[in-house]
PASEBA-1860 file (N, C-alpha, C; in nm, 3 decimals):
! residues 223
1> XXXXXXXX> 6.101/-3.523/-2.568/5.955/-3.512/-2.562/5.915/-3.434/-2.437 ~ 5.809/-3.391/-2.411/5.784/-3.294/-2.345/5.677/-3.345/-2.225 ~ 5.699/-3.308/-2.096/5.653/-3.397/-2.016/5.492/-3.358/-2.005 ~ 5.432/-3.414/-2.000/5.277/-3.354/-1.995/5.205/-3.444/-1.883 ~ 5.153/-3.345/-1.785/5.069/-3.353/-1.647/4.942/-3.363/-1.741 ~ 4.856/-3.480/-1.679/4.758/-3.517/-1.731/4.660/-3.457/-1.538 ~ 4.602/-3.387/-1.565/4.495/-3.370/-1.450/4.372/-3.378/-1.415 ~ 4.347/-3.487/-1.319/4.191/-3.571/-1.298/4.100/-3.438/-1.225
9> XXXXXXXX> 4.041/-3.373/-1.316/3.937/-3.258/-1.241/3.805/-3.310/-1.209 ~ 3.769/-3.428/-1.293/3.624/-3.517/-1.242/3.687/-3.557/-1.133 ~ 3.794/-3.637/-1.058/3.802/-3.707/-0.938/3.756/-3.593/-0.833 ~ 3.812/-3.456/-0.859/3.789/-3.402/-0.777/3.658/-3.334/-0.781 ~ 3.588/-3.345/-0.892/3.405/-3.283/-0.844/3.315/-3.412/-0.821 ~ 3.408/-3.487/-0.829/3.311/-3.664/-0.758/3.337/-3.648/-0.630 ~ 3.508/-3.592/-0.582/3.531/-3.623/-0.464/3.436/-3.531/-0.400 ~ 3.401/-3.387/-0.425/3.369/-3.279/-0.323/3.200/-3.344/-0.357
17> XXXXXXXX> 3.154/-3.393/-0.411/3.011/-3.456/-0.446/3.003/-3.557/-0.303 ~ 3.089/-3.639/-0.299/3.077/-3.764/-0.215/3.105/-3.685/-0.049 ~ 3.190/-3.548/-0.054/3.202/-3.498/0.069/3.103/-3.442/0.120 ~ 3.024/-3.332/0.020/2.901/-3.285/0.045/2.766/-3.395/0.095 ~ 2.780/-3.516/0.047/2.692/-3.600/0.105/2.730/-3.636/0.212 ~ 2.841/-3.660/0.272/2.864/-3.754/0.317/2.876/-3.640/0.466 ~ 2.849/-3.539/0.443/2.891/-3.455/0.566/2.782/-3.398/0.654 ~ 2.673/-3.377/0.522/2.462/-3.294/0.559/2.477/-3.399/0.730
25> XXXXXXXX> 2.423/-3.263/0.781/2.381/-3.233/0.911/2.523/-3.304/0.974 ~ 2.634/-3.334/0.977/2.775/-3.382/1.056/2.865/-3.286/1.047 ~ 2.830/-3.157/0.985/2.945/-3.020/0.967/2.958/-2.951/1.118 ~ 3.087/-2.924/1.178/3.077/-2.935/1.291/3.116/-3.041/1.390 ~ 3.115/-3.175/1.355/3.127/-3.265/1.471/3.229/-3.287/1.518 ~ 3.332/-3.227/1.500/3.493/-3.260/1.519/3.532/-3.367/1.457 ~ 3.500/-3.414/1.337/3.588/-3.556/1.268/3.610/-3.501/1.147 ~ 3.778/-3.456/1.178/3.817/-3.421/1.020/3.909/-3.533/0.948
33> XXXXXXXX> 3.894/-3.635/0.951/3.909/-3.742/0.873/3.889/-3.698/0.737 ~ 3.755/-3.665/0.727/3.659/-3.673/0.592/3.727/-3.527/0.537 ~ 3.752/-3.447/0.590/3.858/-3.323/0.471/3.958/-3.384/0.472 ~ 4.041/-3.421/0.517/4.171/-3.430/0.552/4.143/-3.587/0.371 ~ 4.074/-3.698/0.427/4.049/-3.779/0.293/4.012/-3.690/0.147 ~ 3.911/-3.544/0.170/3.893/-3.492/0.057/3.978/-3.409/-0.011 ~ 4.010/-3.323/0.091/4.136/-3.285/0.026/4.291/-3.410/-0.053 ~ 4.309/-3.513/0.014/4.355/-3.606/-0.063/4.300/-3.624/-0.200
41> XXXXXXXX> 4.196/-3.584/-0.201/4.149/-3.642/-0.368/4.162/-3.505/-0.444 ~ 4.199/-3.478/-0.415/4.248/-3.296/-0.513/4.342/-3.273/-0.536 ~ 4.464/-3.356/-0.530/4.571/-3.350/-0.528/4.544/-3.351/-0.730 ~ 4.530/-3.404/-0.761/4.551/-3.449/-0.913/4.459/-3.355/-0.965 ~ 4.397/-3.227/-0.922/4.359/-3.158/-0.998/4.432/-3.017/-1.002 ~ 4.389/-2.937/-1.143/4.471/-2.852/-1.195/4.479/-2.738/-1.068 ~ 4.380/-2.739/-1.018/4.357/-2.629/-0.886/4.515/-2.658/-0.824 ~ 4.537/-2.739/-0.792/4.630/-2.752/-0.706/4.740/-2.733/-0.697
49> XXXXXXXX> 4.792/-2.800/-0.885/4.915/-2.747/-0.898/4.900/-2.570/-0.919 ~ 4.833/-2.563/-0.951/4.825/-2.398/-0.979/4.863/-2.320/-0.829 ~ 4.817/-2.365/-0.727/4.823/-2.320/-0.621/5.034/-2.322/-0.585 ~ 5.037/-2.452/-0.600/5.165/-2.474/-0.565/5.250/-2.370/-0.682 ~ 5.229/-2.339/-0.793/5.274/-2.271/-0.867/5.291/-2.135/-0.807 ~ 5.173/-2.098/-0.799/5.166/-1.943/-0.730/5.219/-1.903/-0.620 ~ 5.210/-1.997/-0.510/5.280/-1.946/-0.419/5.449/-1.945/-0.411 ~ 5.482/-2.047/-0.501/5.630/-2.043/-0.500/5.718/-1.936/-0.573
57> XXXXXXXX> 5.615/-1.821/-0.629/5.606/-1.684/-0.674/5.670/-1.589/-0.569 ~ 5.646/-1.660/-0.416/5.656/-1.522/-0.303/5.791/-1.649/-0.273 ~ 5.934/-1.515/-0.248/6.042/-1.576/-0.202/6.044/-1.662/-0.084 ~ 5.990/-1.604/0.003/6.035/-1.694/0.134/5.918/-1.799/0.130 ~ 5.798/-1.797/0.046/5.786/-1.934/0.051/5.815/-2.051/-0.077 ~ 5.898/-1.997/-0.131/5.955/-2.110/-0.236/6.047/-2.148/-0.138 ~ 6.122/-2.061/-0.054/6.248/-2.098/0.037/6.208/-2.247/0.067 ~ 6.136/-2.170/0.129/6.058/-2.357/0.263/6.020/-2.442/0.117
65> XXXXXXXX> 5.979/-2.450/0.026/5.944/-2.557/-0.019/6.082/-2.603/-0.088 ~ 6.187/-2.544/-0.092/6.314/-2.573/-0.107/6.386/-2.685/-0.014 ~ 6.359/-2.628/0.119/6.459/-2.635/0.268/6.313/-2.789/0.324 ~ 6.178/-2.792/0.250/6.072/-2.894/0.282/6.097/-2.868/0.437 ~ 6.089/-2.731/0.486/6.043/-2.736/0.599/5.915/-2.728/0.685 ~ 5.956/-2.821/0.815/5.782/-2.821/0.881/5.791/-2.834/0.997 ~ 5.719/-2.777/1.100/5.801/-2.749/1.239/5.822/-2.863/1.337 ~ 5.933/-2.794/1.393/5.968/-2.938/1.503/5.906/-2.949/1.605
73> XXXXXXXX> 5.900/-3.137/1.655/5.823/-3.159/1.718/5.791/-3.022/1.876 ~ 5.698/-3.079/1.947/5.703/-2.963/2.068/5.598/-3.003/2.165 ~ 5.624/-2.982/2.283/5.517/-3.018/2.413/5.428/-2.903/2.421 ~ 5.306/-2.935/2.394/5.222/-2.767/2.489/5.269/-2.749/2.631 ~ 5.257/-2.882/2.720/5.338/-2.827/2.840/5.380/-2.728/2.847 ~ 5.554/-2.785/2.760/5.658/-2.663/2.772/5.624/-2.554/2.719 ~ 5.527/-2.534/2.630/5.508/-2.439/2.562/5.416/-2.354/2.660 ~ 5.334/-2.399/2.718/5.243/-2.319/2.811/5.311/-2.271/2.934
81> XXXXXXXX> 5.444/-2.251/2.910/5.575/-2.206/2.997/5.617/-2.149/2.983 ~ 5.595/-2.077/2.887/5.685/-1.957/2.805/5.563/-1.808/2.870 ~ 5.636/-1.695/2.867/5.590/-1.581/2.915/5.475/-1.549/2.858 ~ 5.349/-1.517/2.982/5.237/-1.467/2.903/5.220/-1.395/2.805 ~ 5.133/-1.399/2.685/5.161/-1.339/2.564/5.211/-1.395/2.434 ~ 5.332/-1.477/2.452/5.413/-1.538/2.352/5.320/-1.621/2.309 ~ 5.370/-1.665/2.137/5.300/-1.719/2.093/5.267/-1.874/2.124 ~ 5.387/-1.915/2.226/5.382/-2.024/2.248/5.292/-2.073/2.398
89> XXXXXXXX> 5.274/-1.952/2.480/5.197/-1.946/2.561/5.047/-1.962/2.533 ~ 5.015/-1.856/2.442/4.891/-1.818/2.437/4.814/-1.967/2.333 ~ 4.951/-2.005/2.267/4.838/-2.094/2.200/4.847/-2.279/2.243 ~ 4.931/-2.290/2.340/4.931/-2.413/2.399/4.805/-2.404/2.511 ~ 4.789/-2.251/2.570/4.686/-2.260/2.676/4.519/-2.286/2.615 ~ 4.527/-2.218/2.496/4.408/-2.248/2.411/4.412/-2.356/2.378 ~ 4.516/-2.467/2.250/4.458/-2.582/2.282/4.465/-2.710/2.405 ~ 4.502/-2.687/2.504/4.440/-2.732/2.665/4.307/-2.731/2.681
97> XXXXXXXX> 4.282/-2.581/2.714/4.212/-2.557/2.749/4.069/-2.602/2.678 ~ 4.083/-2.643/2.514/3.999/-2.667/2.462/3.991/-2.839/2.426 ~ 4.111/-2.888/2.489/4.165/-3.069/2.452/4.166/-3.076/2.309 ~ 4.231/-3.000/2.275/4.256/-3.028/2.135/4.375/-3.107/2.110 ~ 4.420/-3.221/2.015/4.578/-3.258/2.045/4.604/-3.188/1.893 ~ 4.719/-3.135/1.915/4.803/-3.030/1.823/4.878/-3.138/1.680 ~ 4.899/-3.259/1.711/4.900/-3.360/1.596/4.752/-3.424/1.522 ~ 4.636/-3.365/1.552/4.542/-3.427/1.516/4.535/-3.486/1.396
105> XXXXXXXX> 4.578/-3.416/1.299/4.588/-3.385/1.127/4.660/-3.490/1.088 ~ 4.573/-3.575/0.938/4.663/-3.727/0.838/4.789/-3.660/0.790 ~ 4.895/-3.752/0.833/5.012/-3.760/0.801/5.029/-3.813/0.609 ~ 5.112/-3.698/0.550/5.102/-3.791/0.456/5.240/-3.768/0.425 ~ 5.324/-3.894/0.318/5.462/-3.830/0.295/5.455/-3.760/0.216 ~ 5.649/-3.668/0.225/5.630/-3.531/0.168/5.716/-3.601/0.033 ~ 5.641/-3.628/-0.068/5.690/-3.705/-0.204/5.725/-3.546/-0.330 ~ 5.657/-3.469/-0.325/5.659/-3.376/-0.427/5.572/-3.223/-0.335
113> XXXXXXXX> 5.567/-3.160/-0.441/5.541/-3.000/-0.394/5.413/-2.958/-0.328 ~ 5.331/-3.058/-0.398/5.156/-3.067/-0.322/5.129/-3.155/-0.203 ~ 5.209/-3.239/-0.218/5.257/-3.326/-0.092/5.281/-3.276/0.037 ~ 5.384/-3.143/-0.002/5.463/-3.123/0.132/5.347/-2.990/0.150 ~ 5.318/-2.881/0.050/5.215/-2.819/0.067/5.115/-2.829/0.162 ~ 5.046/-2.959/0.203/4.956/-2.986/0.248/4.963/-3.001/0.432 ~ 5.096/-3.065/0.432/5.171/-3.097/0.563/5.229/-2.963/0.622 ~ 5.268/-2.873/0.508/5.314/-2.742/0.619/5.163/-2.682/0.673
121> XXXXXXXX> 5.046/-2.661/0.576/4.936/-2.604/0.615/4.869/-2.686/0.715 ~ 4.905/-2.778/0.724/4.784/-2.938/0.857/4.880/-2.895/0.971 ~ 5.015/-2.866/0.959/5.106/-2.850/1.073/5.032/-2.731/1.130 ~ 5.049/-2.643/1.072/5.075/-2.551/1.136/4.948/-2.432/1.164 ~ 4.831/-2.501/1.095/4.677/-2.459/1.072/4.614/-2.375/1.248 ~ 4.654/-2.469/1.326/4.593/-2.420/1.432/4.671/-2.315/1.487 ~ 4.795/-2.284/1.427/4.839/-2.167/1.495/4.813/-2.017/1.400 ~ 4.734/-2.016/1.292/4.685/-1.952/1.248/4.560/-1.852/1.326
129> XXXXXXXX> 4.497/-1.987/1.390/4.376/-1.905/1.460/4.359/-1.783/1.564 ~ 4.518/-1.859/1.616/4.587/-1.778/1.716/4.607/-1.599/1.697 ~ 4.735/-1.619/1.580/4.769/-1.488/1.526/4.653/-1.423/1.489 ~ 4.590/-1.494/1.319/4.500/-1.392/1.297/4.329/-1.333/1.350 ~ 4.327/-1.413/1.497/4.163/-1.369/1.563/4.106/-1.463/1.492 ~ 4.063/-1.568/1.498/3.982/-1.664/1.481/3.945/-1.764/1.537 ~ 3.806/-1.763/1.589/3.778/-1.884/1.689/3.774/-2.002/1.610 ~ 3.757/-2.103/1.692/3.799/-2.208/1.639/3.658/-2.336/1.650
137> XXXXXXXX> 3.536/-2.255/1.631/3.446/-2.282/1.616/3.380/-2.296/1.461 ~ 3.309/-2.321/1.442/3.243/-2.405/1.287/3.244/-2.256/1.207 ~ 3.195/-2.148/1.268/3.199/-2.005/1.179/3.347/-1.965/1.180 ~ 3.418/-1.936/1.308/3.534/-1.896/1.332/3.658/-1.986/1.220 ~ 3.612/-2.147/1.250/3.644/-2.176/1.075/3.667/-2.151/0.967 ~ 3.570/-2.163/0.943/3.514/-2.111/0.844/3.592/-1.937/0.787 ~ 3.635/-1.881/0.871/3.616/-1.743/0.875/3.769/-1.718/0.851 ~ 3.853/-1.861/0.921/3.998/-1.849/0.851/4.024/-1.898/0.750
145> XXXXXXXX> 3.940/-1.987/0.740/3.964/-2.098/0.570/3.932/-1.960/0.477 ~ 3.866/-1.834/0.537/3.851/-1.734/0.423/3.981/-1.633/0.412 ~ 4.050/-1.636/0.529/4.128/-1.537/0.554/4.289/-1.641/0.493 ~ 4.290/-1.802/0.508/4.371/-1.836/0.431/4.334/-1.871/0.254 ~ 4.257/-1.864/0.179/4.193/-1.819/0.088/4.266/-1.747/-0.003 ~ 4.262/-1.653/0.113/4.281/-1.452/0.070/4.433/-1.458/0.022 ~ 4.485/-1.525/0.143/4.663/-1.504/0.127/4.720/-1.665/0.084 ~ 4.627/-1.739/0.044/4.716/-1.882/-0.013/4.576/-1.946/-0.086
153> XXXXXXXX> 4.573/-1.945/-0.175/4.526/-2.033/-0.294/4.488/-2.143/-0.280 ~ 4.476/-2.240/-0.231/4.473/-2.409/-0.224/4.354/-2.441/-0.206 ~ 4.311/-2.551/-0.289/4.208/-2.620/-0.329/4.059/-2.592/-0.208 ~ 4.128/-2.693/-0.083/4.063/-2.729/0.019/3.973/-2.596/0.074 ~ 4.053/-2.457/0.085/3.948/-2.361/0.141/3.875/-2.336/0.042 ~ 3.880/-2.332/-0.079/3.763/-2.285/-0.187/3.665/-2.401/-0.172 ~ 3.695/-2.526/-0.190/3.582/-2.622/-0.109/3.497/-2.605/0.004 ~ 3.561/-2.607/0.155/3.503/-2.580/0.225/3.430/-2.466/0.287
161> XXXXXXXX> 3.467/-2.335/0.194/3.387/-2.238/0.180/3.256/-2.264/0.060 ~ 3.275/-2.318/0.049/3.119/-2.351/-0.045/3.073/-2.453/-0.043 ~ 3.092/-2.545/0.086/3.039/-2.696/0.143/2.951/-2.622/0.275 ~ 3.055/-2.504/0.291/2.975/-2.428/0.458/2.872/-2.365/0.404 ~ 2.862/-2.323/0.264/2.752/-2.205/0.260/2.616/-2.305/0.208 ~ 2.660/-2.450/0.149/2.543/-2.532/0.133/2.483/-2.585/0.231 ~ 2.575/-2.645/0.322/2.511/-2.720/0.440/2.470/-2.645/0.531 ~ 2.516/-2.513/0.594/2.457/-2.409/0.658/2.305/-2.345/0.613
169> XXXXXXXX> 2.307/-2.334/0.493/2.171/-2.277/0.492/2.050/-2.387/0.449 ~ 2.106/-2.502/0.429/2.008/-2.595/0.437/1.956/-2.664/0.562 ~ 2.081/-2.684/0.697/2.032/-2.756/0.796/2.082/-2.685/0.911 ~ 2.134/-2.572/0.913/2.155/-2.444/1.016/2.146/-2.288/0.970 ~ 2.037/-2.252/0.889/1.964/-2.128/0.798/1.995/-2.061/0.926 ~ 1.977/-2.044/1.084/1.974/-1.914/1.142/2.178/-1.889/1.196 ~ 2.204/-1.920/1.133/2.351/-1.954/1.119/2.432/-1.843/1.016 ~ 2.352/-1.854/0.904/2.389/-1.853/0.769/2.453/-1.671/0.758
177> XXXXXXXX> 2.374/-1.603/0.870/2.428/-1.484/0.868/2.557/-1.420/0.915 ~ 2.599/-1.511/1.047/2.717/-1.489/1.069/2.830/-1.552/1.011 ~ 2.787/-1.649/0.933/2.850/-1.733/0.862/2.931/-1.631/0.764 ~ 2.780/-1.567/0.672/2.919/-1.486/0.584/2.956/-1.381/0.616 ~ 2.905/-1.296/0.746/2.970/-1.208/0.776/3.145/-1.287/0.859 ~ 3.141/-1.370/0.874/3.291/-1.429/0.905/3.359/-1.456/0.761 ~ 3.304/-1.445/0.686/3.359/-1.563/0.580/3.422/-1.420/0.498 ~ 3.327/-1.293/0.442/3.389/-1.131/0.473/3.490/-1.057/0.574
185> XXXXXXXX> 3.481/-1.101/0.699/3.571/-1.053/0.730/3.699/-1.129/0.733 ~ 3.743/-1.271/0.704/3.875/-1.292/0.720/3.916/-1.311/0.568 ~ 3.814/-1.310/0.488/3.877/-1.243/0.299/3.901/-1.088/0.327 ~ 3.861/-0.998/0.391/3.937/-0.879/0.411/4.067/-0.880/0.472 ~ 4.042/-0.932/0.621/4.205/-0.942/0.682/4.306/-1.027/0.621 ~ 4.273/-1.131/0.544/4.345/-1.152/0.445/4.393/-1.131/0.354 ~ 4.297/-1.055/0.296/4.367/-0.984/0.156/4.487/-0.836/0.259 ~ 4.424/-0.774/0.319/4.538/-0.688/0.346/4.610/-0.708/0.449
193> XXXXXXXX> 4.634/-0.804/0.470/4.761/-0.893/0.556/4.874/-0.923/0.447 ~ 4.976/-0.796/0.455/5.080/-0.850/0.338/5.172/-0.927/0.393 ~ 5.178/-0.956/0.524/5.269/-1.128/0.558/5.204/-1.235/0.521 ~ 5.260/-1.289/0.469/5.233/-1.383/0.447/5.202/-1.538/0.534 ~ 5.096/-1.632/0.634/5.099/-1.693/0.760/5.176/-1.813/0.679 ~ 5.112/-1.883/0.577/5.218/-1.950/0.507/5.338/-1.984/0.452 ~ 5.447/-1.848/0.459/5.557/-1.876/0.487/5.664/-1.841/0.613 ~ 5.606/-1.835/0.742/5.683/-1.813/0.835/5.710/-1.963/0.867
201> XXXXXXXX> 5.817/-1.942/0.970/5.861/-2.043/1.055/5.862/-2.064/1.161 ~ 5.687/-2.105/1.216/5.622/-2.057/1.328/5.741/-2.128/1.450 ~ 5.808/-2.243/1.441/5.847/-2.257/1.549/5.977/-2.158/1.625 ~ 5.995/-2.083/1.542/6.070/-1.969/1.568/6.082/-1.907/1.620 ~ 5.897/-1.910/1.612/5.852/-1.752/1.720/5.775/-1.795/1.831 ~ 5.813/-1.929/1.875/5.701/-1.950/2.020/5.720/-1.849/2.144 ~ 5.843/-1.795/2.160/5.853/-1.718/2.254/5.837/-1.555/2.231 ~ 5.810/-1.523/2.102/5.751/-1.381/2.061/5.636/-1.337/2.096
209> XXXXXXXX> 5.600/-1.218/2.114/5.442/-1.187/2.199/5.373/-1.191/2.055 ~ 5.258/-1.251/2.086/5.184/-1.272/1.965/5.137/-1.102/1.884 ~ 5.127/-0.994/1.994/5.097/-0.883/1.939/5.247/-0.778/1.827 ~ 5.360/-0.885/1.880/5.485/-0.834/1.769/5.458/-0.898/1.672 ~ 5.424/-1.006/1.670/5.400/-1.116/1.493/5.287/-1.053/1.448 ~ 5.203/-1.025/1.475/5.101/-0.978/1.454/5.144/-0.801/1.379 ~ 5.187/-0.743/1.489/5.228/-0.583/1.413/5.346/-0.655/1.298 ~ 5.442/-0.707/1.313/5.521/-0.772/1.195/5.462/-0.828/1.086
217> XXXXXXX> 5.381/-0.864/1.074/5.314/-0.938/0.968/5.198/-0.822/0.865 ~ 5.188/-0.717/0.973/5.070/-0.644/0.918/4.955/-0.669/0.944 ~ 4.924/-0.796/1.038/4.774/-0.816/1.020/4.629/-0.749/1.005 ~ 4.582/-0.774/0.929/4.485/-0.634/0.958/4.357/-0.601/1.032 ~ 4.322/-0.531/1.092/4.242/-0.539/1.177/4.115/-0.474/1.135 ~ 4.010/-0.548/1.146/3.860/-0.496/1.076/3.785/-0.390/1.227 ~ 3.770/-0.289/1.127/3.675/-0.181/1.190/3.591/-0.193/1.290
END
């Protein structure tokens, strides 16, 4: 008999229903609990496996979902020790400098393919901002959730790109402009960024100058 995935797509337009309420005028506050819980409830929809489908299309990242790799632990300390430039410099001094703790993100176990999916992208999310120019502010957000979008499929940025464009122009309208001019430019540098940020093995490269990963990857740079 033939195995058949049954997929809850109401859980997930109840869930992004209950997020959108539950977030008006709190977008912004630093408590990502509430994605980190919404995205949990998307797991069982078809979006998702589709995502996990597609990307295991590009070799080196079926590799990692093979090898269920996710980077090893690491001190910013030490990392803010490494030669100016490197990636491990530049982005331990940023989150310091900003008190961010680099484990912030729900742990969940890595049981199956959407599982571990979720844990390489929560790992390794903030070193995205780094490589591809993105502040790490509510637009600057916003502006990578577009630029990871572009180059990875998964549920959560198509959500929160259209949770930002509701709650922004309802309870921060003088916002709303740079909003999608961010939200345009990192769906451009994304789409023609043919590295892929989702399948490297960032702990690899802490001691690489961020401007070689960067020319290595292709990133692309807007006009």
């Amino acid at each position: 008999m033939d195995n058949i995935i049954t997929y809850n797509n109401d859980k997930g337009l109840l869930a992004y229903i209950q997020f959108l309420a539950s977030s008006a005028q709190k977008i912004g506050d630093g408590n990502t609990d509430r994605v980190f819980d919404f995205e949990d409830a998307l797991d069982q929809t078809q979006m998702a496996q589709l995502a996990v489908d597609e990307l295991k299309k590009i070799p080196e990242v079926k590799a990692l979902f093979t090898e269920r790799w996710l980077p090893a632990p690491f001190n910013l300390d030490d990392l803010a020790k490494l030669p100016e430039g490197t990636l491990g410099n530049v982005y331990a001094r940023g989150m310091k400098a900003r008190g961010f703790d680099p484990y912030f993100y729900k742990k969940v176990p890595v049981v199956d393919d959407i599982s571990y999916l979720k844990m390489l992208w929560r790992s390794t999310h903030d070193i995205y901002h780094v490589v591809a120019g993105f502040d790490t502010d509510l637009v600057g957000e916003i502006g990578l959730q577009a630029f990871f979008l572009a180059q990875t499929p998964i549920p959560i940025s198509v959500m929160l790109l259209s949770l930002s464009m509701v709650i922004i122009s309802l309870y921060q309208p003088t916002k709303f402009k740079d909003l999608m001019t961010e939200i345009s430019r990192g769906y451009k540098v994304g789409s023609h960024t043919p590295g892929k940020f989702i399948g490297q093995k960032w702990d690899q490269l802490w001691d690489v100058p961020v401007s070689e990963i960067r020319e290595h990857l292709g990133v692309y740079s807007t006009p």
